[in-house]
Steps between C-alpha positions, in 0.01 A plus 500: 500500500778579781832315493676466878855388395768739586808459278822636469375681211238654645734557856756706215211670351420628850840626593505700168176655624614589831817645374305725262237597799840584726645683191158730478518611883390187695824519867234347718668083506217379619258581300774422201529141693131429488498586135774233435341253717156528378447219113267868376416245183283297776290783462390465157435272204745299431505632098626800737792311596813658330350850549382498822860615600487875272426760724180583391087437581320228355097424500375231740150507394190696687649836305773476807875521422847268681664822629846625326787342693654826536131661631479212737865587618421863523211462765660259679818705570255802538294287817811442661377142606650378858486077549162443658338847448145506442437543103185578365488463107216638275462338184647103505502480144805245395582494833812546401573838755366324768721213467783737514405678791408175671895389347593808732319346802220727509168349667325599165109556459382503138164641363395434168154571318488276243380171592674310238798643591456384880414180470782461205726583775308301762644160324844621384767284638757748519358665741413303745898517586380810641344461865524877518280577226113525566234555187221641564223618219344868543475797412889718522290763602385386830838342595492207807384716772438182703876421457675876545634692562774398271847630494548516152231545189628469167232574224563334138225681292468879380284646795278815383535618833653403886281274648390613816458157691828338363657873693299367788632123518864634490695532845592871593871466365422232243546556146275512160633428136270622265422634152282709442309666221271466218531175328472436136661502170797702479434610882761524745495471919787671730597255746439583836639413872265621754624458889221533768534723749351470857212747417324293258709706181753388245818646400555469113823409314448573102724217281510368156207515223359121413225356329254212718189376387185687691439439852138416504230509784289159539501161450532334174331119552 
């Protein structure tokens, strides 16, 4: 069960998160603004309720995670959204990073494999606030070629490898967040920012070490 009232409690609970992302390296306001705007208990069971607010994953079912707010935060800054860019997501999930790049104005596309997952988020009234946000179920793999190039991809699962047709769907100058290496337990992935350059290439920036669930090829009915 999902509860959608927004209290003051839950409002207070949110600032306290937001100062604690700011206070671990978060400057970009509006990404912290989405973050503070967006009720992340929504996103999750309502027994969930007074810890959706710690800054930390939690299991949504389908063996898939809700993101760390401070993960979530950490991509976001790294994609360097611009109002009405063209975002594609791999790996809906939660939603709960798509809502905050949609918060940011982003025209946000949104791939997810699971079909429970998809057509969970299909009927969730929150967000349907969100005119900017399109789901769409696939594989992450094969990106929305029919809807690229993009000028943003964000990727929300450990990829084993860069995928070459995501690289493909990206604008020359547009901008990829994502991590990448083996997935598993104990297993880490170095975030990545890849630019495209007009050849076809990608420049690499190396950042932080996290740990995403696998980014997997397919469709899971």
């Amino acid at each position: 069960m999902r509860t959608f009232e927004d209290t003051y409690r839950h409002k207070g609970m949110r600032k306290q998160l937001v100062d604690l992302v700011r206070q671990k390296g978060i400057s970009d306001e509006r990404v912290l603004d989405a973050l503070l705007n967006i009720p992340r208990h929504f996103f999750m069971d309502s027994a969930l309720d007074k810890t959706a607010y710690e800054d930390r994953a939690f299991p949504i079912g389908e063996g898939q995670t809700i993101s760390q707010p401070y993960t979530v935060a950490y991509q976001s800054q790294l994609l360097e959204v611009k109002p009405f860019e063209k975002v594609l997501e791999i790996g809906t999930g939660s939603a709960y990073q798509a809502s905050v790049l949609a918060e940011m104005g982003a025209q946000v596309y949104t791939i997810e494999r699971q079909k429970k997952l998809f057509e969970a988020n299909k009927v969730f009234p929150y967000l349907k606030k969100y005119r900017n946000l399109k789901l769409f179920y696939g594989d992450g793999f094969e990106g929305l070629p029919t809807y690229g190039p993009f000028d943003k991809v964000i990727v929300t699962a450990a990829a084993p490898f860069i995928p070459p047709k995501l690289v493909e769907q990206l604008k020359t100058g547009g901008k990829m967040v994502i991590p990448v290496g083996m997935s598993g337990e104990g297993q880490v992935q170095r975030m990545l920012r890849l630019t495209k350059r007009a050849d076809g290439g990608v420049d690499e920036e190396a950042f932080d070490n996290f740990s995403f669930v696998p980014m997997v090829e397919g469709r899971n009915h």
